[in-house]
C-alpha positions, 0 to 999 in steps of 0.5 A, a space after each residue: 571251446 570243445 578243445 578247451 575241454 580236453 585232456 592234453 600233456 606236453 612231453 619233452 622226450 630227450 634223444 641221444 643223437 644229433 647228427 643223424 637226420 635220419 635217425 631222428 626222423 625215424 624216432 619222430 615218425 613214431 609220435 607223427 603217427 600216434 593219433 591225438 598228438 601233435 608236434 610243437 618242436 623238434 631240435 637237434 644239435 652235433 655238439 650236444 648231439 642230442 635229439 629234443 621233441 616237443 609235442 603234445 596230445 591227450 595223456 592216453 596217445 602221449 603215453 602210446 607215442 613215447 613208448 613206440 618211439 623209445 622202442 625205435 630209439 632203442 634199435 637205433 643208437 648205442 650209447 657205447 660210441 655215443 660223444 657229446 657236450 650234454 649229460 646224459 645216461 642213455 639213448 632215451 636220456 629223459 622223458 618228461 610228462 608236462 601238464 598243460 591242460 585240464 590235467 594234474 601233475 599226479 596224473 602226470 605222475 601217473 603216466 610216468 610211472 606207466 612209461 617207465 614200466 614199460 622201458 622196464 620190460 625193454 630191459 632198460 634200467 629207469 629212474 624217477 626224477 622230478 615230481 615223481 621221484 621216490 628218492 630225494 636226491 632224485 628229484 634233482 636230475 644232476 643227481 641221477 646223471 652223476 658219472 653220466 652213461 661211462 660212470 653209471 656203467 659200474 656204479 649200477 651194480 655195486 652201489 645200492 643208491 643207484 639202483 634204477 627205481 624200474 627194470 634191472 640193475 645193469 645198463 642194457 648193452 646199447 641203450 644205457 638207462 633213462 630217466 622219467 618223470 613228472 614236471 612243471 613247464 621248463 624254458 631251455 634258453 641257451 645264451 651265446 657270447 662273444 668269444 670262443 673261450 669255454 673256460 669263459 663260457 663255464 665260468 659264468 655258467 658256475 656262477 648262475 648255476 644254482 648249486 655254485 650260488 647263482 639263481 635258484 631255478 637255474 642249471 647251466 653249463 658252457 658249451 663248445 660249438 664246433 662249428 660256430 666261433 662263439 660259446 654258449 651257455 646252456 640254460 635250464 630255467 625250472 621255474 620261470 615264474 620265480 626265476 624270469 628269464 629276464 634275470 637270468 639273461 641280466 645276470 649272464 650280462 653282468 659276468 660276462 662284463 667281467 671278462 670284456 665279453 658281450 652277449 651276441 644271441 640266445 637260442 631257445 629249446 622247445 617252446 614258450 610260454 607266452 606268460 613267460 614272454 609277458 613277463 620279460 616284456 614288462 621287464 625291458 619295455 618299463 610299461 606304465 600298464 603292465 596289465 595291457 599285456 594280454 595273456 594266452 596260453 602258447 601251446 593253444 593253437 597245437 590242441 586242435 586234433 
């Protein structure tokens, strides 16, 4: 019961780098030893060549972990050779602080604005996104990524609507710029196709795509994997209580069909609520009492610290 009590943050932070094990592995070390935190996930992939750790702790060690892994990440990746498939402006390209327990969003907020003041004092240009952007355009994330790393490069200097909320109006010379912010939970939930087409694969993607007209809480984009033969639509589902995962997986079904292209797997990114599970559970078993469904809270076996 006493854990139940306590304080705790999700974060998300997103690496530029997914081929060296090693890297990563000196980047996590930081979190691992932060007291009163906790690893949920780690993930990282060479075609999207992105580094994504989940992990969760009390907003005091969250705060101290992400900054002294940010500070590793620095020393260790130069965005100026940097390849992959995933946006991105910088080697710490996002950093999201998630409420998951006896904590508010402003309080994430907060936190936020904490790490990006000190990313500033790294020499990192930082911008706010999500429920701590100042500007508008800025809550959209797609907006702040515009031109990625190479366009931002000059944009920075010249153009008065990118300039960084944090830190100085040029990129640092390895690191680029980052984003951070405050949000509700997100579901990163890739689904692969039968085919090694990517013009297939981007063609459903813009259509369930919120800005082409598909599902409102949806991002994605279609994905090579080099080493695989299939395509995979990459998924960003920002509110999957308005927006189910089983829709989202339904809709892809229905244009994928148009092409004579199956679904043959999905692929999940971070961790999952269990209410969002329940949901599509419901959904696809057409269960006469849905409320025999008994919820509990996913990240709960990760707060014991």
């Amino acid at each position: 019961m006493e854990n139940r009590k306590k304080k705790i943050v999700e974060s998300v932070p997103n690496f530029s780098e997914g081929t060296d094990g090693e890297k990563i592995e000196q980047i996590v070390s930081k979190i691992k030893n932060t007291q009163n935190t906790r690893i949920v996930d780690i993930q990282y992939d060479s075609d999207y060549n992105r580094a994504v750790i989940t992990f969760v702790g009390t907003p005091e060690a969250v705060l101290e972990a992400n900054i002294a892994a940010a500070k590793k990440a620095i020393t260790l990746i130069d965005m100026n050779i940097h390849k992959g498939q995933h946006p991105r402006i910088g080697a710490i390209d996002v950093v999201p602080f998630v409420p998951a327990q006896n904590v508010s969003i402003e309080e994430c907020i907060e936190l936020s604005i904490k790490f990006g003041k000190a990313m500033a004092k790294e020499g990192i240009p930082v911008y706010l996104y999500e429920e701590s952007a100042r500007i508008m355009e800025r809550k959209n994330i797609d907006n702040i990524r515009v031109g990625e790393y190479e366009g931002l490069k000059e944009a920075i200097k010249t153009d008065s609507n990118r300039k960084p909320d944090f830190g100085p109006s040029e990129l640092h010379p390895t690191a680029g710029a980052l984003i951070t912010g405050a949000r509700y939970p997100l579901i990163s939930f890739n689904i692969n196709l039968g085919t090694n087409d990517i013009k297939v694969a981007k063609k459903i993607a813009k259509a369930i795509h919120l800005r082409s007209g598909g599902l409102v809480n949806i991002k994605a984009m279609g994905t090579e994997l080099a080493e695989r033969d299939y395509v995979q639509i990459g998924i960003s589902n920002i509110n999957y209580r308005k927006t189910p995962l089983y829709r989202q997986m339904e809709l892809v079904k229905i244009e994928a069909a148009r092409y004579g292209v199956p679904v043959i797997g999905s692929e999940l990114i971070g961790v999952l609520p269990l209410d969002a599970v329940l949901n599509s559970l419901e959904y696809y078993l057409q269960l006469e009492k849905p409320e025999k469904l008994e919820e509990k809270h996913l990240l709960e076996h990760y707060f014991d610290f």
